[in-house]
C-alpha positions as CSV (number, residue, x, y, z in Angstrom):
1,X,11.2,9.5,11.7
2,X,12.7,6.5,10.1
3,X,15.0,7.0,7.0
4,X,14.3,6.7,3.6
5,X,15.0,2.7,2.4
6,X,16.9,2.3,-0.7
7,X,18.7,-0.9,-2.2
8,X,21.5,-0.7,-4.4
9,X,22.4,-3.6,-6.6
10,X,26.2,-2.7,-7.9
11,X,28.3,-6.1,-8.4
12,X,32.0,-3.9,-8.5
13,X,32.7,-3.9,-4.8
14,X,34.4,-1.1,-4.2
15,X,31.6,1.0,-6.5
16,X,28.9,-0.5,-4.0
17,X,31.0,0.7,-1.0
18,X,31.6,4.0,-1.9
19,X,27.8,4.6,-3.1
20,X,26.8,2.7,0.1
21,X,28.6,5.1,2.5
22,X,27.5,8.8,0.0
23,X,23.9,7.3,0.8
24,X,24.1,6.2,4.6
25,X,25.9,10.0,5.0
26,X,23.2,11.5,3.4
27,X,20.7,9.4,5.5
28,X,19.5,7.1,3.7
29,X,19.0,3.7,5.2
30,X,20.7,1.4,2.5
31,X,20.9,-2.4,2.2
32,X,23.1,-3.5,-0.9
33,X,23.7,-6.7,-3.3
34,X,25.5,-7.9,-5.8
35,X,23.2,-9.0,-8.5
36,X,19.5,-8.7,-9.7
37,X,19.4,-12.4,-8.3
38,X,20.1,-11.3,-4.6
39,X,18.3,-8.1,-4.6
40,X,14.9,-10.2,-5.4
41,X,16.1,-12.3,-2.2
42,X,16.1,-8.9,-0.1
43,X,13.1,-7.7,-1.7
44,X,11.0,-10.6,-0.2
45,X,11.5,-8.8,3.9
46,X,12.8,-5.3,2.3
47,X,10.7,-2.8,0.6
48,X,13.0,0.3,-0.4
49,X,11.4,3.6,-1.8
50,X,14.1,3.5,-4.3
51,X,16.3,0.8,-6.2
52,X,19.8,2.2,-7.8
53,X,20.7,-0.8,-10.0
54,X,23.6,-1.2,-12.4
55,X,22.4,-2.2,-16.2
56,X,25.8,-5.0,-16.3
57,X,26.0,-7.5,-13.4
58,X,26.7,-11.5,-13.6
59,X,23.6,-13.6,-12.9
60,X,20.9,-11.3,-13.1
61,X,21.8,-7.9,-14.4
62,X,19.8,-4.5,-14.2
63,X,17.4,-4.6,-16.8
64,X,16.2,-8.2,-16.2
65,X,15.6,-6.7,-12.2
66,X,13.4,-4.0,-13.7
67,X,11.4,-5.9,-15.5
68,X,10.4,-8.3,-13.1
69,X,9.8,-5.2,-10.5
70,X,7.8,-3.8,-12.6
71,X,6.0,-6.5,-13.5
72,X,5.2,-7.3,-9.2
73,X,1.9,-5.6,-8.3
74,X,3.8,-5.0,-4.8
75,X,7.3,-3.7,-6.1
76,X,6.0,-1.3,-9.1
77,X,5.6,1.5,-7.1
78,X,9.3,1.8,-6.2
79,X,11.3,4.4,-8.4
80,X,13.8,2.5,-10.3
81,X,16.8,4.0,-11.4
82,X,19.4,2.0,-14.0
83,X,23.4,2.9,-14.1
84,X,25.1,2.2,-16.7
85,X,28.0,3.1,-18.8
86,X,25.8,3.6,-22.4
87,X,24.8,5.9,-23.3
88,X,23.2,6.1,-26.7
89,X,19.4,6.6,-27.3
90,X,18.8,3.1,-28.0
91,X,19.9,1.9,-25.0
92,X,17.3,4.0,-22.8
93,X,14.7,3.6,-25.3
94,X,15.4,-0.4,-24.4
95,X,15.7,0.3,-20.6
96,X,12.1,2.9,-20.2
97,X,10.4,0.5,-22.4
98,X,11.0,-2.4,-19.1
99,X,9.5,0.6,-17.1
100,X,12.8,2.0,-15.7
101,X,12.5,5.3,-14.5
102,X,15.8,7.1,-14.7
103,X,19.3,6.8,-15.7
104,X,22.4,7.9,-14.9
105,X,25.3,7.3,-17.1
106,X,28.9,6.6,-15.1
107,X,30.8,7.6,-13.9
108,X,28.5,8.8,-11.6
109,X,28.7,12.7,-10.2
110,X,27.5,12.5,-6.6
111,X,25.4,16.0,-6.2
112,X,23.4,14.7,-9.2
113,X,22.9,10.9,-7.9
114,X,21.4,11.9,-4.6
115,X,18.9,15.2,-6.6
116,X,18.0,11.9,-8.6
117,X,17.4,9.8,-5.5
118,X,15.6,12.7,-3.2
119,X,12.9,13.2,-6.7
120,X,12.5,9.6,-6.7
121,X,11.8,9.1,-2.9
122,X,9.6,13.1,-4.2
123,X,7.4,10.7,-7.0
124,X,7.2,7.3,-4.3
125,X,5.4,9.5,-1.4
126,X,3.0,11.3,-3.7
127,X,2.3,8.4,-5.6
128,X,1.5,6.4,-2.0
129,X,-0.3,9.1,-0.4
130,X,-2.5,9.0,-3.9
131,X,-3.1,5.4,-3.9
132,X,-4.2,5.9,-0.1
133,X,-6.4,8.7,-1.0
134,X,-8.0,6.5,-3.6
135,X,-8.5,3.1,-1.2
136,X,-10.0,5.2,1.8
137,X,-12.3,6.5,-1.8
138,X,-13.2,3.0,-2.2
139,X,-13.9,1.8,1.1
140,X,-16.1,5.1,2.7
141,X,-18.3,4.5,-0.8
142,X,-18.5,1.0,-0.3
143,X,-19.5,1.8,3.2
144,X,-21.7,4.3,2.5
145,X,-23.1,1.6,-0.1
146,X,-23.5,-0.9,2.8
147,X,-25.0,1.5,5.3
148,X,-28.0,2.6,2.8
149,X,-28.8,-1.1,1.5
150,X,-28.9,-2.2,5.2
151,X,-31.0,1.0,6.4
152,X,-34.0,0.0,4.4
153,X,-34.8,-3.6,5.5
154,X,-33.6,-2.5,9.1
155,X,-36.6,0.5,8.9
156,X,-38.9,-2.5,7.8
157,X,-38.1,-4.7,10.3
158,X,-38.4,-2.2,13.3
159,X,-42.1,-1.3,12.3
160,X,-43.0,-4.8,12.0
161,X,-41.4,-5.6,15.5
162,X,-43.5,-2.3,16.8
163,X,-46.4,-3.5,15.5
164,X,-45.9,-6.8,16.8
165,X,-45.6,-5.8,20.2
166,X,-48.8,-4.2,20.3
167,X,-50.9,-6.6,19.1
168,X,-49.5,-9.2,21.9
169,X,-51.9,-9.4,24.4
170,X,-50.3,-8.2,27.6
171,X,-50.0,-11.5,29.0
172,X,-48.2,-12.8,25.8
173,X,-46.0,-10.0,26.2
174,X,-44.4,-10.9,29.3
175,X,-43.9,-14.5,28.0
176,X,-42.2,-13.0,25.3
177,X,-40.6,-9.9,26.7
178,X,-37.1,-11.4,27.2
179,X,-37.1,-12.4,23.0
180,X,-38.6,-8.5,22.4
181,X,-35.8,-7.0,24.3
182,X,-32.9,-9.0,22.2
183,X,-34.5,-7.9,19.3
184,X,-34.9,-4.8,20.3
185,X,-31.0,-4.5,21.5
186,X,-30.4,-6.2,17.9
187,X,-31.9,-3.5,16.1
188,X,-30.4,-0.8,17.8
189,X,-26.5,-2.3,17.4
190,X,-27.5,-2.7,13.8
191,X,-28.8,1.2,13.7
192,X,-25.9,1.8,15.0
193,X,-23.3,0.2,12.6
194,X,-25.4,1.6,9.7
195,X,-24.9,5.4,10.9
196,X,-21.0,4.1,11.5
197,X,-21.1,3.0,7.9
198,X,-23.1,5.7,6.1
199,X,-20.7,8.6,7.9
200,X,-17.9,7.1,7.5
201,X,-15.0,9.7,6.9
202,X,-11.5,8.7,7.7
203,X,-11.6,4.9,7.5
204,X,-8.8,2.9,9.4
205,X,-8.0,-0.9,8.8
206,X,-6.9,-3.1,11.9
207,X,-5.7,-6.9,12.5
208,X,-9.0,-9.1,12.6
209,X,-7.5,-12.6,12.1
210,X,-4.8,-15.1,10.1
211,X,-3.8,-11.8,8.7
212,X,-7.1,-10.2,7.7
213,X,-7.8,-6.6,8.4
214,X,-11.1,-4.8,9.4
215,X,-12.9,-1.3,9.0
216,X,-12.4,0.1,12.6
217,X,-15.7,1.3,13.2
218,X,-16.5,3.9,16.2
């Protein structure tokens, strides 16, 4: 099992190499930076379960990283958790209102950073496994939705093609035999999709092309 990502942004070097080595003992695969600025860089190819960010850095500083995390519809979801050396009221009123999600006022006592860091990894997981719950929602209803619009026009069209076929004259039917059977064949692959869509349970998405994904249907 791979470790748990997180990214610290800490601009006093030795703070960020002693908070790098407490999390990479404690199993955590870290990456660090130095500013909001660089972190952003890292966050293009790096997608960490948890960001521990300091509120004062040069260049970009804490705050101004959270917001613009929180504003990403593919960064929100990680737990975001400011350091900082105020501690007054107004200050995390300021910070929670930019959608931060925990503080921890230095200096930092290590037992508590990483109880703060395993509930935040805690809150990540359940919220992913819930937005997952709620997609495979939305695609097996949008399947089932599929599955039941295409059933009735398929029903149609196989009485039609039945009732076609016996009114060709037997002669007729061998001329057309070869176009009955690919019809027929059609029909049947489309029957078949339709049950595939209707009972759809645990829905899994694969490559299809340029990047697009697909229902895999069995």
């Amino acid at each position: 099992m791979d470790n748990d990502k997180i990214l610290l942004v800490e601009d006093e070097k030795d703070t960020r190499f002693i908070l790098e080595r407490l999390l990479s003992k404690n199993n955590y695969d870290v990456l660090s930076a130095k500013d909001g600025s660089e972190a952003l860089t890292l966050l293009e190819n790096y997608r960490p379960k948890a960001i521990l960010a300091d509120w004062t850095m040069p260049v970009m500083d804490g705050i101004e990283l959270c917001k613009i995390v929180k504003k990403d519809e593919q960064l929100k979801g990680i737990y975001f958790i400011v350091l900082t050396a105020r501690a007054s009221l107004k200050d995390r009123i300021t910070g929670l209102d930019i959608g931060a999600d925990d503080f921890l006022v230095k200096p930092i006592e290590n037992q508590e950073l990483l109880a703060r860091i395993r509930s935040g990894v805690r809150i990540f997981n359940l919220q992913s496994e819930l937005k997952n719950l709620e997609h495979n929602k939305a695609i097996i209803e949008m399947a089932c939705t599929i599955g039941h619009q295409i059933n009735n026009p398929l029903s149609s069209l196989l009485i039609s093609v039945k009732n076609i076929e016996s009114e060709l004259l037997e002669l007729s039917q061998v001329k057309f035999s070869e176009d009955l059977n690919i019809i027929s064949q059609s029909i049947n692959r489309i029957k078949t999709l339709t049950e595939n869509l209707t009972n759809l349970q645990q829905p899994t998405l694969i490559d299809y092309s340029s990047g697009s994904k697909m229902i895999e249907l069995k």
